[in-house]
C-alpha positions in Angstrom: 145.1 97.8 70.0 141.8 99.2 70.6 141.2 101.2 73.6 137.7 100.1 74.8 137.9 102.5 78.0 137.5 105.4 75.3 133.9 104.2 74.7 132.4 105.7 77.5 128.1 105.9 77.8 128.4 109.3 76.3 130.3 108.3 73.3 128.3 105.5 73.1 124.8 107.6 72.8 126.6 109.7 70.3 127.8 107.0 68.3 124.3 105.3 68.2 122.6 108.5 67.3 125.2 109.6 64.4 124.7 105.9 63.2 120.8 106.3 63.5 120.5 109.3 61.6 122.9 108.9 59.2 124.5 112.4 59.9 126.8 114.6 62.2 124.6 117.4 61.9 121.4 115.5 63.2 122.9 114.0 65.8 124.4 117.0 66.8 121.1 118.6 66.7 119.0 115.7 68.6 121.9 116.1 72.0 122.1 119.5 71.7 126.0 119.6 70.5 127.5 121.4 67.8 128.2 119.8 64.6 132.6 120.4 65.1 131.9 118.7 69.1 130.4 115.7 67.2 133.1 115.3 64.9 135.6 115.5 67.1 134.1 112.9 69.7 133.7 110.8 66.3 136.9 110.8 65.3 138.4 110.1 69.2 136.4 107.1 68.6 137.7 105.9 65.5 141.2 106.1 67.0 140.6 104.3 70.0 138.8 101.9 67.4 142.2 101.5 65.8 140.3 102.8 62.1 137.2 104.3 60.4 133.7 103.8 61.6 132.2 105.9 58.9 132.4 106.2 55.3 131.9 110.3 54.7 129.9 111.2 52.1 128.4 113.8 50.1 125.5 114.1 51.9 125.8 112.7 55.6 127.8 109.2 56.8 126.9 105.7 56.9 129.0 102.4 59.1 131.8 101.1 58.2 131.9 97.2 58.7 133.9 97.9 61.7 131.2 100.9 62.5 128.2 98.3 62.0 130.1 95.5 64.6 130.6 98.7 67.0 127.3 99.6 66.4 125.7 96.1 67.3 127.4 95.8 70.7 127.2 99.9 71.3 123.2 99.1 71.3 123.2 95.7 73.7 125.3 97.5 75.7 123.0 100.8 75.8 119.7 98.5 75.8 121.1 97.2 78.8 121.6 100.0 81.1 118.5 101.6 80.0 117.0 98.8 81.9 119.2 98.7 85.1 118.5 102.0 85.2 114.5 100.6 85.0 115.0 98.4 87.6 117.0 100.2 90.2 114.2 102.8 90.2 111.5 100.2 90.5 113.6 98.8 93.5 114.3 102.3 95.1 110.4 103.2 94.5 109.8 99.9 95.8 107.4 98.3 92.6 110.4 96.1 91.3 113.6 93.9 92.2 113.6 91.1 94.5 112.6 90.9 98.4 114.3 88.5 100.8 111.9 87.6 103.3 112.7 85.4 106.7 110.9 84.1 108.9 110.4 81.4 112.3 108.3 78.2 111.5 105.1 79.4 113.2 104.8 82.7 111.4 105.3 80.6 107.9 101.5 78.8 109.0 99.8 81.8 108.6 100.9 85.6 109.2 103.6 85.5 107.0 101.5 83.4 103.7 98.9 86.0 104.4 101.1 88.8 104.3 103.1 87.4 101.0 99.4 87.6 99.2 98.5 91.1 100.4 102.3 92.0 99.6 102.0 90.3 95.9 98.5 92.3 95.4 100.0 95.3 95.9 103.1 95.3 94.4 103.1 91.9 91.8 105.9 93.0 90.1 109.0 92.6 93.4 109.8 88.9 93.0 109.6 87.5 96.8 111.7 84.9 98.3 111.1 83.2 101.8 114.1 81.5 104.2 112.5 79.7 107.6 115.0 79.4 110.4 115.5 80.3 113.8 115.8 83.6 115.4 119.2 83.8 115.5 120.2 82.1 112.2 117.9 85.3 110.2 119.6 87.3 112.1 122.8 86.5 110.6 121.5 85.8 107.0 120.3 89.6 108.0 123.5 91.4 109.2 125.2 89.5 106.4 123.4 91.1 103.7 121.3 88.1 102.4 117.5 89.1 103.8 115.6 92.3 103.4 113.5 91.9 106.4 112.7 89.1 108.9 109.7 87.8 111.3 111.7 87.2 114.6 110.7 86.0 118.6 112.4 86.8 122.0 111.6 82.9 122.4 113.2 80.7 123.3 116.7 82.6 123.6 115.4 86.0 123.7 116.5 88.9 121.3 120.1 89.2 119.5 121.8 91.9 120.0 120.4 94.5 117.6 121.8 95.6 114.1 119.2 97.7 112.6 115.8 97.9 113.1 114.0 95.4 114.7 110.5 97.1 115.3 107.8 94.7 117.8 104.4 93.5 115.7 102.5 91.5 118.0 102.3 89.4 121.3 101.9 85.6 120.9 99.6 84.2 123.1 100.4 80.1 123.8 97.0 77.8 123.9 96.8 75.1 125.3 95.7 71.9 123.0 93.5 69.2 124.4 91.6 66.1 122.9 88.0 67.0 122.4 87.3 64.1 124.6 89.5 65.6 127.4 88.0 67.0 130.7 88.3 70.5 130.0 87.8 70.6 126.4 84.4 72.3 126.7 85.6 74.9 129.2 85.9 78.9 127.3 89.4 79.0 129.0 91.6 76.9 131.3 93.0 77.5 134.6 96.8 76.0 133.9 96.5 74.8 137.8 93.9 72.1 136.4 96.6 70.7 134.1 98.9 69.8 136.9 98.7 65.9 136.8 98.9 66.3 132.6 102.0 65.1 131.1 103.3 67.8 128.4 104.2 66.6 125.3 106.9 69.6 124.2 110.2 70.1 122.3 112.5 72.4 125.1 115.6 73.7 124.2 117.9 71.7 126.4 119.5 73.4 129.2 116.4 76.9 128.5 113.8 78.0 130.6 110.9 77.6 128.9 107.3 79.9 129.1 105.3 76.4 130.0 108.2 76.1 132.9 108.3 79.8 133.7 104.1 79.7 133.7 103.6 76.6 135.8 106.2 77.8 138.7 103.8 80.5 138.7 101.1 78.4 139.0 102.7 76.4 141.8 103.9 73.3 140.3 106.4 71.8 137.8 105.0 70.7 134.7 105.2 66.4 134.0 107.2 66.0 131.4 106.3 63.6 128.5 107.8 62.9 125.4 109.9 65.2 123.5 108.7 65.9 120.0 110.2 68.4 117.7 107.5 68.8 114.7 104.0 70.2 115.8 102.1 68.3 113.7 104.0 65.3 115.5 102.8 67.1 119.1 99.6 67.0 117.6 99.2 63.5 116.5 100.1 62.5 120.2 97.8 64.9 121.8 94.9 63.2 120.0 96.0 60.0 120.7 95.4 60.8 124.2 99.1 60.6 125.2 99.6 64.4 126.8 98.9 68.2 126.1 100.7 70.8 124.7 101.2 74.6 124.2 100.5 75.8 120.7 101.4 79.4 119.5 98.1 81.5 118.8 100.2 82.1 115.5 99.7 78.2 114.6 96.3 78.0 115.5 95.2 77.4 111.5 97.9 74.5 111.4 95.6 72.5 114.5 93.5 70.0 113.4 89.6 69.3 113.9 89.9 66.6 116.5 91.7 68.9 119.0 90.4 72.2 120.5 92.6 75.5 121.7 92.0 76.9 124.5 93.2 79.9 126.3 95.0 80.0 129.7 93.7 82.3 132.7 95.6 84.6 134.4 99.2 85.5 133.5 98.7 83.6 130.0 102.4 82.2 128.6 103.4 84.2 125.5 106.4 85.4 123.4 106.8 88.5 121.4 107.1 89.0 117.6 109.4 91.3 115.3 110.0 92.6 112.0 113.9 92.7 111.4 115.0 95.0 109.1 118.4 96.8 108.1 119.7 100.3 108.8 118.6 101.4 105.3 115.4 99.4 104.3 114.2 98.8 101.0 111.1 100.8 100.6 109.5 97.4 99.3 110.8 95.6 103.0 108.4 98.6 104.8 105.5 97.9 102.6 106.1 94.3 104.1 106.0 95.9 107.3 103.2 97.3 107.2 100.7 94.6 106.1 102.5 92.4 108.7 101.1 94.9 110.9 97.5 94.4 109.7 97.1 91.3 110.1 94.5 89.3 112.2 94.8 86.3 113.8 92.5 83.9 112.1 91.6 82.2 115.0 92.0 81.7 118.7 89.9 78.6 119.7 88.6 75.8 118.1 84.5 75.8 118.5 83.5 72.9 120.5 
């Protein structure tokens, strides 16, 4: 039976390069062996091969039909490591393999799209992936293995408890969005304590404080509640149609369209912080992420009037 543990990546390269060159001597020559080293790995080949793999001749070898099939997989196989070998440097100098990327829904509007195109400009050949989720859900896609770095908020539920590095990237500041017809809409900011007769048209977490709860009892009063909508461009069809207001992250402001405006909040302004998530041992391609997340400005703030 042939022994295929004897065919090691050594013998392997030997075996190619005896088959190459057509010689024991050149071979032995080209890895720096001498010529009775080669013959003797050659011939602990052919036994574990159960028979020849060279005809000897007068002047140098050449396959066997069992040497030729040997040969044929002895080169995939070779071929094959030479490029893992490729691509594990790439991924440990952080120019190749793939990145995992996570992120909430409002950093996917813009911050995280911009940062993918910086990211693919300067390294285009890493192969990027994106997950959206909640906070605690890329956390656990994190921990588990399956993402390379993640875009996380302390909102609604704060921060998990930390595996890793989680390393803060920016403050969120919440807007408010009005009709352009609304009473306010030409004002530069808004005092919240003028919105107390609005109703809110929000998504809470059931059974959470909320920052538009949290800001209001501040302010002095309890916000109206309105109707519960989950999707923002669904909060923003029914703030145009008149029917309440809402808080947008300044992270979404891109996403709000022309018939509303944004306007910041005086005073203690509602907002959430934002993360990058990343494991004990990063991938140097997960910091380059990092990074350029860091560089990022927000598009825009306020809609012009």
């Amino acid at each position: 039976m042939t022994d295929v543990n004897a065919f090691d990546t050594g013998a392997l390269r030997l075996f190619d390069e005896v088959a190459r060159s057509g010689s024991f001597t050149a071979a032995a020559e080209l890895l720096g062996y001498t010529q009775s080293a080669v013959s003797r790995r050659v011939a602990a080949l052919e036994r574990a091969a159960g028979g020849p793999l060279f005809e000897r001749l007068a002047r140098g070898v050449r396959l066997t039909p069992a040497g030729a099939a040997l040969h044929r997989h002895a080169v995939t196989v070779l071929d094959r490591l030479e490029r893992a070998g490729e691509e594990l440097a790439a991924i440990h100098g952080g120019s190749g393999g793939t990145l995992r990327v996570g992120a909430f829904a409002t950093a996917n509007v813009d911050l995280v799209p911009a940062t993918l195109k910086a990211f693919a400009h300067h390294r285009p050949r890493v192969e990027l992936r994106l997950v959206e989720g909640l906070t605690s859900r890329l956390m656990e896609r994190l921990r588990a293995g399956r993402l390379d770095v993640a875009v996380i908020s302390d909102y609604p539920a704060g921060l998990p408890a930390e595996d890793g590095q989680v390393l803060p990237l920016r403050e969120d500041r919440l807007l408010v969005a009005l009709p352009r017809a609304h009473r306010l809409a030409g004002e530069d900011s808004v005092d919240l304590r003028d919105l107390r007769e609005e109703t809110w048209i929000e998504a809470a977490p059931r059974g959470q404080p909320t920052l538009l709860v949290t800001a209001c009892a501040t302010a002095g009063f309890t916000p109206r509640s309105g109707l519960r909508v989950a999707e923002w461009s669904g909060k923003f069809g029914f703030v145009a149609a008149g029917l309440g207001v809402t808080l947008v992250p300044e992270l979404a402001a891109r996403a709000v369209p022309p018939d509303l405006v944004l306007r910041p909040l005086q005073g203690l302004a509602p907002a959430r912080k934002v993360y990058a998530a990343l494991p004990e041992s990063p991938l140097p391609a997960a910091l380059e992420f990092v990074r350029l997340l860091g560089e990022w400005q927000t598009c825009t703030t306020v809609s012009p009037t």
